[in-house]
Structures are given as structure tokens and as C-alpha cells.
PDB file of N, CA, C and O in Angstrom:
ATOM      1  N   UNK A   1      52.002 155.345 172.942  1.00  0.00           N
ATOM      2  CA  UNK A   1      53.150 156.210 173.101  1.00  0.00           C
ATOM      3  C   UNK A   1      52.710 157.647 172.829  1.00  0.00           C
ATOM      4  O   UNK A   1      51.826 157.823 171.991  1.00  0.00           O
ATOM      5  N   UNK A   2      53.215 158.624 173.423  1.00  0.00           N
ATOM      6  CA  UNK A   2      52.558 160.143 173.712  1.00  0.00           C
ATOM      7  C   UNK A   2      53.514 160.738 172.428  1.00  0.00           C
ATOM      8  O   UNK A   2      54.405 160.126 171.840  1.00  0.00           O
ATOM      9  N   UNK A   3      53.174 161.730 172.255  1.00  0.00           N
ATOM     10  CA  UNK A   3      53.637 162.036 170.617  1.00  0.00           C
ATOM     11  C   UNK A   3      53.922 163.748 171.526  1.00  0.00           C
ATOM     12  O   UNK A   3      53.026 164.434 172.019  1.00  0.00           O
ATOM     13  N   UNK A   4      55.682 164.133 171.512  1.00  0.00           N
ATOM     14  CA  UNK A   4      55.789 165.287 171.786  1.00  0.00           C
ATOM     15  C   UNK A   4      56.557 165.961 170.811  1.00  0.00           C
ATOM     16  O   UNK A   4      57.471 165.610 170.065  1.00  0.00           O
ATOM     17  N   UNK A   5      55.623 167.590 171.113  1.00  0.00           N
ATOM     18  CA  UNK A   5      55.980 168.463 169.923  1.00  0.00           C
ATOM     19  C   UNK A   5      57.667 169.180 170.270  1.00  0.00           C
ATOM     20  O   UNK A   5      57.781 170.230 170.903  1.00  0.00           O
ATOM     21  N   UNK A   6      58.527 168.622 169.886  1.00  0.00           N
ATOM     22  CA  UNK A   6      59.912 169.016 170.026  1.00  0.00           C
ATOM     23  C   UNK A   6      60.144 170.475 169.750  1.00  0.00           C
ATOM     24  O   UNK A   6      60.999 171.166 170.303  1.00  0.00           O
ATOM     25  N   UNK A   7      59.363 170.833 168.913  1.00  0.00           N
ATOM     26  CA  UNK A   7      59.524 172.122 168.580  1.00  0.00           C
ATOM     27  C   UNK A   7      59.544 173.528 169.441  1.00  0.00           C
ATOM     28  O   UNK A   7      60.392 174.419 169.409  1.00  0.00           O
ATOM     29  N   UNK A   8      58.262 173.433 170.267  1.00  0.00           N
ATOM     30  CA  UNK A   8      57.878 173.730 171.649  1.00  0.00           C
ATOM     31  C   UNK A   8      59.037 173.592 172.968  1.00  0.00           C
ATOM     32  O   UNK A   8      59.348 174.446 173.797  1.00  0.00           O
ATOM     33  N   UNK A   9      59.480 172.324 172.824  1.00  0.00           N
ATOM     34  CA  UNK A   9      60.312 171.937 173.627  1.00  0.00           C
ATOM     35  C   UNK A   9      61.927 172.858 173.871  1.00  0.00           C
ATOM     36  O   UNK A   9      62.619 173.142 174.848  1.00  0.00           O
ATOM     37  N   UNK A  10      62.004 173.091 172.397  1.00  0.00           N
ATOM     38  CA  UNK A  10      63.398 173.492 171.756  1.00  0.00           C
ATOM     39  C   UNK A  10      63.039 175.248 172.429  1.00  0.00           C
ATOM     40  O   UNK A  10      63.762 175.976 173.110  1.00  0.00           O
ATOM     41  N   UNK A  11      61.948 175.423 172.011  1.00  0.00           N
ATOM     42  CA  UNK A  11      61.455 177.111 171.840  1.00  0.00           C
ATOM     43  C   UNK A  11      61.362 177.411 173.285  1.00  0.00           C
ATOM     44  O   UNK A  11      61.496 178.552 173.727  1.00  0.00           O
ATOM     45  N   UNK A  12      61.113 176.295 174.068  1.00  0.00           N
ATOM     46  CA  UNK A  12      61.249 176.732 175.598  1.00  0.00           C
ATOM     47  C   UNK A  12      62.240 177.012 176.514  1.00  0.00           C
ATOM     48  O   UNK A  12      62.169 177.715 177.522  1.00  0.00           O
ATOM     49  N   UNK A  13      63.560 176.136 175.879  1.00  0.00           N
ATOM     50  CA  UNK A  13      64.389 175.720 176.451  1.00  0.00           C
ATOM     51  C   UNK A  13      65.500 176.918 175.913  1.00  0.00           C
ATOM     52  O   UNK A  13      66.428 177.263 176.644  1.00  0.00           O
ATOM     53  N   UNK A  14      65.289 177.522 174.513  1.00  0.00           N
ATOM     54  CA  UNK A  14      66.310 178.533 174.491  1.00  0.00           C
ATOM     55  C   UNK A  14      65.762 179.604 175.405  1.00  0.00           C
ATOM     56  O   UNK A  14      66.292 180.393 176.188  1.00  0.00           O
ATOM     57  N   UNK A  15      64.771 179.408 175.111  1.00  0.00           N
ATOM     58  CA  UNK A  15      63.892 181.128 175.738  1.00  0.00           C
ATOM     59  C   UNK A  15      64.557 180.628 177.357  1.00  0.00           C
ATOM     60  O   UNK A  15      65.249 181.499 177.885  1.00  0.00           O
ATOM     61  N   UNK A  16      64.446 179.741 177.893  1.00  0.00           N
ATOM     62  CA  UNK A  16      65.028 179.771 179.347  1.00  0.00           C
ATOM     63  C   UNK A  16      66.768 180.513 178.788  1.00  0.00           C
ATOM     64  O   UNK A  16      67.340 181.556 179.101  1.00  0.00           O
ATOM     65  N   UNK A  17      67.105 179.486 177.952  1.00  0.00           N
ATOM     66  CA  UNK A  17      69.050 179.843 178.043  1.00  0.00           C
ATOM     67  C   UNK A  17      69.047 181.197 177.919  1.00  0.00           C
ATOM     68  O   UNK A  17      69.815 181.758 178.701  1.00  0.00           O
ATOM     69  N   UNK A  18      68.342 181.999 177.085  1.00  0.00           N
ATOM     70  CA  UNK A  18      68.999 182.945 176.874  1.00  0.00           C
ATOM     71  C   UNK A  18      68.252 184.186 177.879  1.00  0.00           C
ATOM     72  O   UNK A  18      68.559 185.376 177.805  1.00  0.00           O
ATOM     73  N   UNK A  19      67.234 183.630 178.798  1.00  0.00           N
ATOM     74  CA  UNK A  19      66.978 184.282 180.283  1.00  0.00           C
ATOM     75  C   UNK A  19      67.649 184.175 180.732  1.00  0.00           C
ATOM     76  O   UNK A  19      68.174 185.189 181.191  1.00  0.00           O
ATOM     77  N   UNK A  20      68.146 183.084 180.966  1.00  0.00           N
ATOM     78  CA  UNK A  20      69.617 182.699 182.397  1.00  0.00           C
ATOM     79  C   UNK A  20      71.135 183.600 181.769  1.00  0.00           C
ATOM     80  O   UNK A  20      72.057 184.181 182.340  1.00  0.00           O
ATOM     81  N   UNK A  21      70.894 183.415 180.750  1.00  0.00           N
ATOM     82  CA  UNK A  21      72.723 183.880 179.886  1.00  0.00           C
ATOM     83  C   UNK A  21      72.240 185.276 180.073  1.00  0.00           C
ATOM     84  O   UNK A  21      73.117 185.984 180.567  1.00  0.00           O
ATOM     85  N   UNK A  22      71.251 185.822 179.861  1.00  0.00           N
ATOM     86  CA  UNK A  22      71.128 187.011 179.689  1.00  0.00           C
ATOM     87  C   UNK A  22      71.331 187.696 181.253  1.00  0.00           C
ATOM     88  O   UNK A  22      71.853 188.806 181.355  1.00  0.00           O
ATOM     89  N   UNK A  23      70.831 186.869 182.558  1.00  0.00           N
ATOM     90  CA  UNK A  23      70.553 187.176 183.406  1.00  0.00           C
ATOM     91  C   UNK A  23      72.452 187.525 184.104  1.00  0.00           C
ATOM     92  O   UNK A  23      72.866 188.473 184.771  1.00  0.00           O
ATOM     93  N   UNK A  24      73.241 186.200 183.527  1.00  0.00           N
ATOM     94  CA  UNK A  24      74.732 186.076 183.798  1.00  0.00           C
ATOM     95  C   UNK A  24      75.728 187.205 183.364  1.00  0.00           C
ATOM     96  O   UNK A  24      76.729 187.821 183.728  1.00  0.00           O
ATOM     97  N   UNK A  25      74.862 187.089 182.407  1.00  0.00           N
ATOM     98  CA  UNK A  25      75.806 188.422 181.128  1.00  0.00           C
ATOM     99  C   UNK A  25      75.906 190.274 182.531  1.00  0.00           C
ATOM    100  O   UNK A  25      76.810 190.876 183.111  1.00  0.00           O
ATOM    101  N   UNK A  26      74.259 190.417 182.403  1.00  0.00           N
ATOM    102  CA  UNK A  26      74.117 191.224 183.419  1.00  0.00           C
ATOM    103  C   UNK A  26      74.965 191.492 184.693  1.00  0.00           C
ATOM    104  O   UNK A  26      75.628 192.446 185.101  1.00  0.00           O
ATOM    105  N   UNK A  27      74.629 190.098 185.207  1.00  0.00           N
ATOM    106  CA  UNK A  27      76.053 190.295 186.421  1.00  0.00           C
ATOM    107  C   UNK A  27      77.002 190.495 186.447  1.00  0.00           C
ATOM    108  O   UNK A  27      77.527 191.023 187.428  1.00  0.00           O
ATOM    109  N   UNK A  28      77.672 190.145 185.333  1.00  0.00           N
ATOM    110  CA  UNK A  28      79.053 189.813 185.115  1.00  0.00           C
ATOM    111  C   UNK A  28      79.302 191.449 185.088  1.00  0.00           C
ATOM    112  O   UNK A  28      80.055 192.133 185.781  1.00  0.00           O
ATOM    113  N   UNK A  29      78.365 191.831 184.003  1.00  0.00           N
ATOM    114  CA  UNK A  29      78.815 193.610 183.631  1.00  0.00           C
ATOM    115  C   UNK A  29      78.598 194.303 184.739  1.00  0.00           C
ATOM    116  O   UNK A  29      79.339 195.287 184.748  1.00  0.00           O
ATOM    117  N   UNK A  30      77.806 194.231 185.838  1.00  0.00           N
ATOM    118  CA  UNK A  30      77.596 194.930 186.939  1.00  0.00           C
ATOM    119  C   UNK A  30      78.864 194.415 188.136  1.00  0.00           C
ATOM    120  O   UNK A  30      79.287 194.970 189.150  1.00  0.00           O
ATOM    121  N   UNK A  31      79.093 193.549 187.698  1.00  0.00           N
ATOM    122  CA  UNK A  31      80.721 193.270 188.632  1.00  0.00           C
ATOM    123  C   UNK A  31      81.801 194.271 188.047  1.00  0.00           C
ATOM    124  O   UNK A  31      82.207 195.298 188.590  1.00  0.00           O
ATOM    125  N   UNK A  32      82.141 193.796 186.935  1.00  0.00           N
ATOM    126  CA  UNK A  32      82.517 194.590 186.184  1.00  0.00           C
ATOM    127  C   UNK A  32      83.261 196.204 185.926  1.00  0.00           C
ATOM    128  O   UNK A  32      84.393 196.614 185.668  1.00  0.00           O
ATOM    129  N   UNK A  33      81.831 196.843 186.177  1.00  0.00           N
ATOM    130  CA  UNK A  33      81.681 198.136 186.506  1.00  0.00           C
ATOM    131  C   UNK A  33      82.085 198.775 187.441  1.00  0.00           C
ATOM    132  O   UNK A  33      82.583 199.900 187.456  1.00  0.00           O
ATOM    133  N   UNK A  34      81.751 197.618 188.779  1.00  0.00           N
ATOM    134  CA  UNK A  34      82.083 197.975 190.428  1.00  0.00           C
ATOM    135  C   UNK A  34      83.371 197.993 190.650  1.00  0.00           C
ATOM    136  O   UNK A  34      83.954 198.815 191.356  1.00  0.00           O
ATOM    137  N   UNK A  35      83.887 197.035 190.021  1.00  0.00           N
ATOM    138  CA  UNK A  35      85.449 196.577 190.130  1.00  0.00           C
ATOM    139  C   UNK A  35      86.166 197.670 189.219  1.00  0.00           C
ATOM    140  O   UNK A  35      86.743 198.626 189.736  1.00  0.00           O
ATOM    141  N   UNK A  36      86.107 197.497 187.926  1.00  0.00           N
ATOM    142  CA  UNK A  36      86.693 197.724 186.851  1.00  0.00           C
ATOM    143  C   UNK A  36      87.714 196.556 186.208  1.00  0.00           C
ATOM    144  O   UNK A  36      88.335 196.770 185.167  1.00  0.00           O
ATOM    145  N   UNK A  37      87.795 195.532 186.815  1.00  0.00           N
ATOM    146  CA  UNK A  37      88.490 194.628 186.419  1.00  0.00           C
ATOM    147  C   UNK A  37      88.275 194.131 185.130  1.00  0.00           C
ATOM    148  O   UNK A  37      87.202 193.573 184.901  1.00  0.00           O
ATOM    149  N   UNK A  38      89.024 194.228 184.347  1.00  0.00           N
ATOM    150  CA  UNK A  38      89.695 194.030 182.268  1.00  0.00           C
ATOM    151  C   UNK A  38      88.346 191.756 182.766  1.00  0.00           C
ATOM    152  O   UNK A  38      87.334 191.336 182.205  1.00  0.00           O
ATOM    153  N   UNK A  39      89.070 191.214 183.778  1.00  0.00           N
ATOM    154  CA  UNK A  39      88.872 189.595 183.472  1.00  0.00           C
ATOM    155  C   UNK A  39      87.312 189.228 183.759  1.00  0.00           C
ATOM    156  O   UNK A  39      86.771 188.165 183.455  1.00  0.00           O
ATOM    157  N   UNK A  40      86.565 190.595 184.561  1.00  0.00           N
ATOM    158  CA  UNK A  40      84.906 190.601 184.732  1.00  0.00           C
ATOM    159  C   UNK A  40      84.433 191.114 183.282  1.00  0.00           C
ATOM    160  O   UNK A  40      83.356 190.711 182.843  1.00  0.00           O
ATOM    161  N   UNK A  41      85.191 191.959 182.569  1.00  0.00           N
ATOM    162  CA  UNK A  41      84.868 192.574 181.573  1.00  0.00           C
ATOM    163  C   UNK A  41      84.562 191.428 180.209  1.00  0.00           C
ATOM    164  O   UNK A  41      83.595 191.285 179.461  1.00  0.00           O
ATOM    165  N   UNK A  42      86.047 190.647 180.338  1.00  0.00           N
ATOM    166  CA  UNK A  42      86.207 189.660 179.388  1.00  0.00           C
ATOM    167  C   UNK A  42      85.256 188.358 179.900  1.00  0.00           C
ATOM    168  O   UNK A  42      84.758 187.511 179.159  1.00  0.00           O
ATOM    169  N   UNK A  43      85.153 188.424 181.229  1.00  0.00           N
ATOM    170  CA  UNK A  43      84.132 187.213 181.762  1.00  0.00           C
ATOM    171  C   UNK A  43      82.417 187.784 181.165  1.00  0.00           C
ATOM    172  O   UNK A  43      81.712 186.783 181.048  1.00  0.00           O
ATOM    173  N   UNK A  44      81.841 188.748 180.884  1.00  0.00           N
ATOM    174  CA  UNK A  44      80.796 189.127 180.600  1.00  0.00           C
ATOM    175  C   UNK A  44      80.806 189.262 179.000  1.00  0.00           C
ATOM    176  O   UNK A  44      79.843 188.873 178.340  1.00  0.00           O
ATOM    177  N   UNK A  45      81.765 189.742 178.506  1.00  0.00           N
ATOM    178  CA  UNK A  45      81.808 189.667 176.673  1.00  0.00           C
ATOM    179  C   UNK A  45      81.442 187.973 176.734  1.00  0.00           C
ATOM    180  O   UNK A  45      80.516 187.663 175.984  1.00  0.00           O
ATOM    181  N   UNK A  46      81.963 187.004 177.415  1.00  0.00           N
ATOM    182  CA  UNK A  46      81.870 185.561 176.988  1.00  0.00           C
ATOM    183  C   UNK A  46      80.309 184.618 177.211  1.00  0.00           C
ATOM    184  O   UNK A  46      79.736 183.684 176.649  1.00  0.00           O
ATOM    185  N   UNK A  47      80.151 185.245 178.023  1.00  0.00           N
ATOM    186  CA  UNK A  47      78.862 185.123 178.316  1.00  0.00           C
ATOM    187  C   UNK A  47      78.102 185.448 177.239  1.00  0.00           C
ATOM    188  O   UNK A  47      77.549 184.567 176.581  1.00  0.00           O
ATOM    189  N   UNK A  48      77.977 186.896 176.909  1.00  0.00           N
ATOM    190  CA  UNK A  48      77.541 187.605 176.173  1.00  0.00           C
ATOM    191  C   UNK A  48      77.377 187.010 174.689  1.00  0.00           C
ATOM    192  O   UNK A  48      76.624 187.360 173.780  1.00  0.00           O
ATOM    193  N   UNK A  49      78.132 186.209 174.741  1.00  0.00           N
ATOM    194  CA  UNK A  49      78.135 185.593 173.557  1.00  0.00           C
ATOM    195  C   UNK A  49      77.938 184.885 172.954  1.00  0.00           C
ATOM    196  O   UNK A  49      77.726 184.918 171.742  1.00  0.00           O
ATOM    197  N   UNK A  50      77.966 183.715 173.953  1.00  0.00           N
ATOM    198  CA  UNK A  50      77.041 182.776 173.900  1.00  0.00           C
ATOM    199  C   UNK A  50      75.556 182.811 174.312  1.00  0.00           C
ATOM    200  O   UNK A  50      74.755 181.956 173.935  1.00  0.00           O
ATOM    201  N   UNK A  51      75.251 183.805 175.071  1.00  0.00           N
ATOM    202  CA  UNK A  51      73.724 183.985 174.733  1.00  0.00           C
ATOM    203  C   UNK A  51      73.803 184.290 173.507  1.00  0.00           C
ATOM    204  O   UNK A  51      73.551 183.464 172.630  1.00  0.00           O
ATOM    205  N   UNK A  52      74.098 185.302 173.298  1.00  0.00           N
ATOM    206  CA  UNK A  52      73.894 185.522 171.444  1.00  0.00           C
ATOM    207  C   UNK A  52      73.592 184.454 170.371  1.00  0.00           C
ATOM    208  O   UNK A  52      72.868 184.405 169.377  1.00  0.00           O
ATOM    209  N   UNK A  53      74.704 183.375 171.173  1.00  0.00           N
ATOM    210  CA  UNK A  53      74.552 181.937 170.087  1.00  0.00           C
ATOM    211  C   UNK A  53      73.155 181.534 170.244  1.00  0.00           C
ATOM    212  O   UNK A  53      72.573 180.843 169.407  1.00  0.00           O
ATOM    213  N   UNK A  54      72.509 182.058 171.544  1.00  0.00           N
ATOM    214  CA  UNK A  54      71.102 180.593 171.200  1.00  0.00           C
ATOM    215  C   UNK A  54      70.673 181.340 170.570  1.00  0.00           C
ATOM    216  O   UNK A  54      70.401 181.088 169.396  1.00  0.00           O
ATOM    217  N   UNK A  55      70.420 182.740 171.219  1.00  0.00           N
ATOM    218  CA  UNK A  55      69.718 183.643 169.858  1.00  0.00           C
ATOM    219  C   UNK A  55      69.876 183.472 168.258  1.00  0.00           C
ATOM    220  O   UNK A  55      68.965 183.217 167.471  1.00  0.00           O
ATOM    221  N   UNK A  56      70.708 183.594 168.075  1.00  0.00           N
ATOM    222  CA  UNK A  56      70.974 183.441 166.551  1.00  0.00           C
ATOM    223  C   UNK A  56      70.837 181.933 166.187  1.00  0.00           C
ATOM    224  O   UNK A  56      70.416 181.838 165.034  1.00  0.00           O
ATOM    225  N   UNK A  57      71.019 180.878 166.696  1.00  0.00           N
ATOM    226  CA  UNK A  57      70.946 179.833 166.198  1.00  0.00           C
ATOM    227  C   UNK A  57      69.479 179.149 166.349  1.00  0.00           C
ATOM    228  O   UNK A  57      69.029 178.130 165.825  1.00  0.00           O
ATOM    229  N   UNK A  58      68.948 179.996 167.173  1.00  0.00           N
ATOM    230  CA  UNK A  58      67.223 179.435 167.294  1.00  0.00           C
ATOM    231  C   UNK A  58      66.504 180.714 165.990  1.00  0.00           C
ATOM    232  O   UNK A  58      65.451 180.569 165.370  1.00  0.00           O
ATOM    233  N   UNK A  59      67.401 181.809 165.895  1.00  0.00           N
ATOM    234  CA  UNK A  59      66.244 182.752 164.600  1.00  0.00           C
ATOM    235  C   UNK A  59      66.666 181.565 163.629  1.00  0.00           C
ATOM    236  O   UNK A  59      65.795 180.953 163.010  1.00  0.00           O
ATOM    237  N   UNK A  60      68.303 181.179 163.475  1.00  0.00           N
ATOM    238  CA  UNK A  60      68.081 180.845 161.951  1.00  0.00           C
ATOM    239  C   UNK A  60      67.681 179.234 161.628  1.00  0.00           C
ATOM    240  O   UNK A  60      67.728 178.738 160.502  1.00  0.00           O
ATOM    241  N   UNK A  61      67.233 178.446 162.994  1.00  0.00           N
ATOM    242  CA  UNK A  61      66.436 177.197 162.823  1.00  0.00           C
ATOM    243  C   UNK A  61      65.087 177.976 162.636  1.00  0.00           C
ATOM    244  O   UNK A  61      64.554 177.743 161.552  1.00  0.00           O
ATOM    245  N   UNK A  62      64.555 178.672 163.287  1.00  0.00           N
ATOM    246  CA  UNK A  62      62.790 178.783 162.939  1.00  0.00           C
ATOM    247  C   UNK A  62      62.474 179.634 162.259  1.00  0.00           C
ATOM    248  O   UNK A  62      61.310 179.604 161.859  1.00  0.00           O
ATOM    249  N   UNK A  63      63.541 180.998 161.737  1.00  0.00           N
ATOM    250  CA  UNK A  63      63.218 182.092 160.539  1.00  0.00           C
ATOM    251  C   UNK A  63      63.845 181.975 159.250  1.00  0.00           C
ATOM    252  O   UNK A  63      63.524 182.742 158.342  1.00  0.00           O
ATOM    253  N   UNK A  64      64.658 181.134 159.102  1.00  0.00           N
ATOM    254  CA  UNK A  64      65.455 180.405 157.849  1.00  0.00           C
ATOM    255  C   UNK A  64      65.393 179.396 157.256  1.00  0.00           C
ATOM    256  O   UNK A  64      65.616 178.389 157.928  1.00  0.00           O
ATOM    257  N   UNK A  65      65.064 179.198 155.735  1.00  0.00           N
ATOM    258  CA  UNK A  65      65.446 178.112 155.727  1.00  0.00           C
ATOM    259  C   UNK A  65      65.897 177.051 154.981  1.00  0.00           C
ATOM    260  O   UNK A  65      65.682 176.438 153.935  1.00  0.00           O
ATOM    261  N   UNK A  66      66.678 177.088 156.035  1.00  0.00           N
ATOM    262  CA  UNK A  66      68.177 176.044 156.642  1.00  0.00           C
ATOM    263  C   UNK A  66      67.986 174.900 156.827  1.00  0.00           C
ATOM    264  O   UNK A  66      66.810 174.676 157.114  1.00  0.00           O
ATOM    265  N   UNK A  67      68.817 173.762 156.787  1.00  0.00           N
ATOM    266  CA  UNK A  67      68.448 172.717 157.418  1.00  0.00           C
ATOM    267  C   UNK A  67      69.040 172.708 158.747  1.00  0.00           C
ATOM    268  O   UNK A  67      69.888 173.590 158.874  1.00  0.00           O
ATOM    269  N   UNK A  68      68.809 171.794 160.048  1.00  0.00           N
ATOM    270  CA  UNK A  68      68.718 172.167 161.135  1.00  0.00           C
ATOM    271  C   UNK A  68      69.724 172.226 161.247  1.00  0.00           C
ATOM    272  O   UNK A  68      69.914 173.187 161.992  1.00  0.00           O
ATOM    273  N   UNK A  69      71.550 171.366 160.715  1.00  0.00           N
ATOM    274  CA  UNK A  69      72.836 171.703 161.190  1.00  0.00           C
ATOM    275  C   UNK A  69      72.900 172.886 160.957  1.00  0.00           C
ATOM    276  O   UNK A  69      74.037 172.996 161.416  1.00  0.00           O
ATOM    277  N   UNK A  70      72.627 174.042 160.587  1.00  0.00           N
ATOM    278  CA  UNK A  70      72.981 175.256 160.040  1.00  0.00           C
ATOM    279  C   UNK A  70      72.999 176.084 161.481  1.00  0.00           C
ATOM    280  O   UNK A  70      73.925 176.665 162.046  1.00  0.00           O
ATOM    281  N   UNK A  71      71.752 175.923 161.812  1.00  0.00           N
ATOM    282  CA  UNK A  71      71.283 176.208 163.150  1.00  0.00           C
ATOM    283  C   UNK A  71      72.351 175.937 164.315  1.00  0.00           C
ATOM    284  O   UNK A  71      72.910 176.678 165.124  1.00  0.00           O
ATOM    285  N   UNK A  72      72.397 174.586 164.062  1.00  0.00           N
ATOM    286  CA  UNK A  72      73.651 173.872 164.748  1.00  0.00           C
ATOM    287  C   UNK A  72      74.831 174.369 165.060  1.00  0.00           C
ATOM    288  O   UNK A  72      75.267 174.697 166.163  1.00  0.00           O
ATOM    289  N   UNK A  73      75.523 174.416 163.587  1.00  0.00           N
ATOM    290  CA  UNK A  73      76.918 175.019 163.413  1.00  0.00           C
ATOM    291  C   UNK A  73      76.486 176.440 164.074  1.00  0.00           C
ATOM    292  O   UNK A  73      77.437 176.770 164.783  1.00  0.00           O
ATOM    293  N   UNK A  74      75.571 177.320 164.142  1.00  0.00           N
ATOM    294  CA  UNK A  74      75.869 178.664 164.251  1.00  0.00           C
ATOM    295  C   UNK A  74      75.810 178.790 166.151  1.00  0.00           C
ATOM    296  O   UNK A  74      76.407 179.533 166.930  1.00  0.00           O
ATOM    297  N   UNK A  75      75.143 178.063 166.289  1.00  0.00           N
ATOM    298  CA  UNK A  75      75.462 177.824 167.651  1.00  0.00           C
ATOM    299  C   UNK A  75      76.561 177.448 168.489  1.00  0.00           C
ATOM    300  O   UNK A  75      76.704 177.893 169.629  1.00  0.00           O
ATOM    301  N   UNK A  76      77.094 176.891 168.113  1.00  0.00           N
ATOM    302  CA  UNK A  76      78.444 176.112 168.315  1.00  0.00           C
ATOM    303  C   UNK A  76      79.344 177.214 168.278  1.00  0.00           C
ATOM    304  O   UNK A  76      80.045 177.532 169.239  1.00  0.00           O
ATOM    305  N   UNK A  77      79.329 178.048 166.713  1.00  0.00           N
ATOM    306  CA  UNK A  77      80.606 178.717 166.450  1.00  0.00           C
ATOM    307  C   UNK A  77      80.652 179.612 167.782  1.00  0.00           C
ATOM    308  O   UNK A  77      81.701 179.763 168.410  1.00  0.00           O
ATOM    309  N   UNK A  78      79.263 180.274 168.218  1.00  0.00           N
ATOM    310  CA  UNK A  78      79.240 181.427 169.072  1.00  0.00           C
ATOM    311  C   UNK A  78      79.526 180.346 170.503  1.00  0.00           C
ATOM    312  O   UNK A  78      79.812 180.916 171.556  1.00  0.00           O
ATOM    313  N   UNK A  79      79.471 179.375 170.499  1.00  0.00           N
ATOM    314  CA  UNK A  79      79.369 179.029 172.055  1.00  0.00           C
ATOM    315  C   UNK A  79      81.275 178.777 172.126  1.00  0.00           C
ATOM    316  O   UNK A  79      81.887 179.186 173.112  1.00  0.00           O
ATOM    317  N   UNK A  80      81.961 178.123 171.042  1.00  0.00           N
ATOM    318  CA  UNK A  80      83.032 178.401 171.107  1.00  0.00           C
ATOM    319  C   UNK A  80      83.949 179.385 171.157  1.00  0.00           C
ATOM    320  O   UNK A  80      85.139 179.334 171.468  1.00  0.00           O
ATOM    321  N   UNK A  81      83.188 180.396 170.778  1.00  0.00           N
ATOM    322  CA  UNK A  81      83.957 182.031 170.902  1.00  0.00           C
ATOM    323  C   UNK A  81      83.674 182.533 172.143  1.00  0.00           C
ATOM    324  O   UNK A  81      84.369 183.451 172.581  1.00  0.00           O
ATOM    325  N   UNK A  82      82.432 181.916 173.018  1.00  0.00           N
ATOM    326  CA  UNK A  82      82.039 182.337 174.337  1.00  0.00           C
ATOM    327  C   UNK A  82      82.834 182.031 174.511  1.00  0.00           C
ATOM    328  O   UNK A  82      83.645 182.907 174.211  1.00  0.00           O
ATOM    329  N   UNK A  83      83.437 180.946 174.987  1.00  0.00           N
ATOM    330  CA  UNK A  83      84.297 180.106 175.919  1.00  0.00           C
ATOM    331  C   UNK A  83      85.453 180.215 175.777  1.00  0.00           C
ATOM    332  O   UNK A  83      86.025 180.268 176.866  1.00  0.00           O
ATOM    333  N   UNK A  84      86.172 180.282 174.847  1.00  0.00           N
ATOM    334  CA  UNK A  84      87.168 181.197 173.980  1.00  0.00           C
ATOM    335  C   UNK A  84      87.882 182.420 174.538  1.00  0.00           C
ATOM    336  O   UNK A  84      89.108 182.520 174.584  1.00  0.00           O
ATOM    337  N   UNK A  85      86.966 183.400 174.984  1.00  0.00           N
ATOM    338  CA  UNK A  85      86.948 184.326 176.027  1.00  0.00           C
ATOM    339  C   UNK A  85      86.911 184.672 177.500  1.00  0.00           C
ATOM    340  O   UNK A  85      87.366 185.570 178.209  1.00  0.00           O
ATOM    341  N   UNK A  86      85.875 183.130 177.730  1.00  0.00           N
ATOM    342  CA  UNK A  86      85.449 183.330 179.022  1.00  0.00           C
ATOM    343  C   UNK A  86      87.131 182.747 179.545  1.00  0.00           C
ATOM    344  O   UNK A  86      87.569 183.208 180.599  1.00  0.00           O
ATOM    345  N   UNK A  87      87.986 181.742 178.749  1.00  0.00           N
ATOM    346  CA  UNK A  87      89.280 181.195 179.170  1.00  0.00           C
ATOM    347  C   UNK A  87      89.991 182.439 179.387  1.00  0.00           C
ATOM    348  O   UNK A  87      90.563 182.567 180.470  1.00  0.00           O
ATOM    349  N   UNK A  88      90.046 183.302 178.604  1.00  0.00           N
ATOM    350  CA  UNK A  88      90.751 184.339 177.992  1.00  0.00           C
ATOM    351  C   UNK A  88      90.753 185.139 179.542  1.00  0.00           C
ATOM    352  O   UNK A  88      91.815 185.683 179.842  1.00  0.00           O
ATOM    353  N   UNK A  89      89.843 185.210 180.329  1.00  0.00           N
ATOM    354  CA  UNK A  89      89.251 185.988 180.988  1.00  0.00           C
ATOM    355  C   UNK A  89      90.301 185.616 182.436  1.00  0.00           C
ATOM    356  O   UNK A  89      90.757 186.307 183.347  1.00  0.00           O
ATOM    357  N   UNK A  90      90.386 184.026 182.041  1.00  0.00           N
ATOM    358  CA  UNK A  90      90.981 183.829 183.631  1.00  0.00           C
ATOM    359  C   UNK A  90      92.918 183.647 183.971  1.00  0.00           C
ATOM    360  O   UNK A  90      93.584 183.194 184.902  1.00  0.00           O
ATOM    361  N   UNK A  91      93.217 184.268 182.671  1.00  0.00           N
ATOM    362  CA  UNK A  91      94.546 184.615 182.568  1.00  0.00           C
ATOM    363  C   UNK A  91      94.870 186.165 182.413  1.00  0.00           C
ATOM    364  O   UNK A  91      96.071 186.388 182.570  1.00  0.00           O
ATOM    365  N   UNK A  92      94.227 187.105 182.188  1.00  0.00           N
ATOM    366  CA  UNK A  92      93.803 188.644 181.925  1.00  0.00           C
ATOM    367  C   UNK A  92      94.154 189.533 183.276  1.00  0.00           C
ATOM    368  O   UNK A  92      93.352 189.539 184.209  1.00  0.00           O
ATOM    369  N   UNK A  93      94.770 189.907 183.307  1.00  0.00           N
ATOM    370  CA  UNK A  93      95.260 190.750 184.561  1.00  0.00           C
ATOM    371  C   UNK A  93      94.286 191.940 184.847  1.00  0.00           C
ATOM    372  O   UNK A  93      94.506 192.706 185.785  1.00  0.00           O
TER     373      UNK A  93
END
């Protein structure tokens, strides 16, 4: 049985999320801008924010230390406040 380093795995996979979130976040604000529309605005804060979550929840699994729910919970809280917003976004005039 092949023995894989999860750690690596984890470190790859945010570094993608928070390329792609980061890449979304971008658009969203460059819609945004073009438009001026308040629900592109609130659609890009949500985004925005949940990239933030992997960020912060991958510093404080590998620069803290935490045990790994910590990491967990802090991820979560921000991915629920993304989404939180991004809802927010599609009732927003």
C-alpha cells in the first residue's frame, strides 16, 4: 500500500482554491465596476470571503498550534459568511 503525504495534498489543493476564489473574487469586482450593480458588489464581498477562509484556515492548520478542528471551524465560519452574502446578493436590488 503507497503511503501518501496528505499534507502536500491539503497544501495543493488550497493553493488551487484560493487561485480559483481569488480568480472569481476578481471577476465578480470587475463586473461590478462595469455595471455598478450593489448584487455584483455583494456577489464579490462573498466570494471574497471565502477565499479568505482557505487562507486563514490553512495559516492557522500549518502556522498554529491548533489542533486541526480549529483550522476547521475557521474555515467553515468564513465559508458560511461567504455564502451568507453571496444569498444576500441575489435578493439586493
Amino acid at each position: 500500500m503507497s503511503h501518501v503525504d496528505f499534507t502536500l495534498v491539503v497544501v495543493v489543493l488550497k493553493s488551487l482554491t484560493l487561485l480559483l476564489g481569488g480568480v472569481i473574487t476578481y471577476y465578480s469586482y470587475r463586473a461590478y465596476q462595469r455595471t455598478g450593480a450593489p448584487a455584483l458588489r455583494a456577489l464579490a464581498i462573498g466570494f471574497g470571503i471565502i477565499t479568505l477562509g482557505a487562507l486563514f484556515g490553512g495559516a492557522v492548520d500549518q502556522l498554529l498550534p491548533l489542533e486541526p478542528n480549529a483550522a476547521f471551524a475557521t474555515e467553515s465560519a468564513f465559508t458560511a459568511a461567504g455564502f451568507a452574502v453571496i444569498v444576500y446578493s441575489l435578493f439586493v436590488e
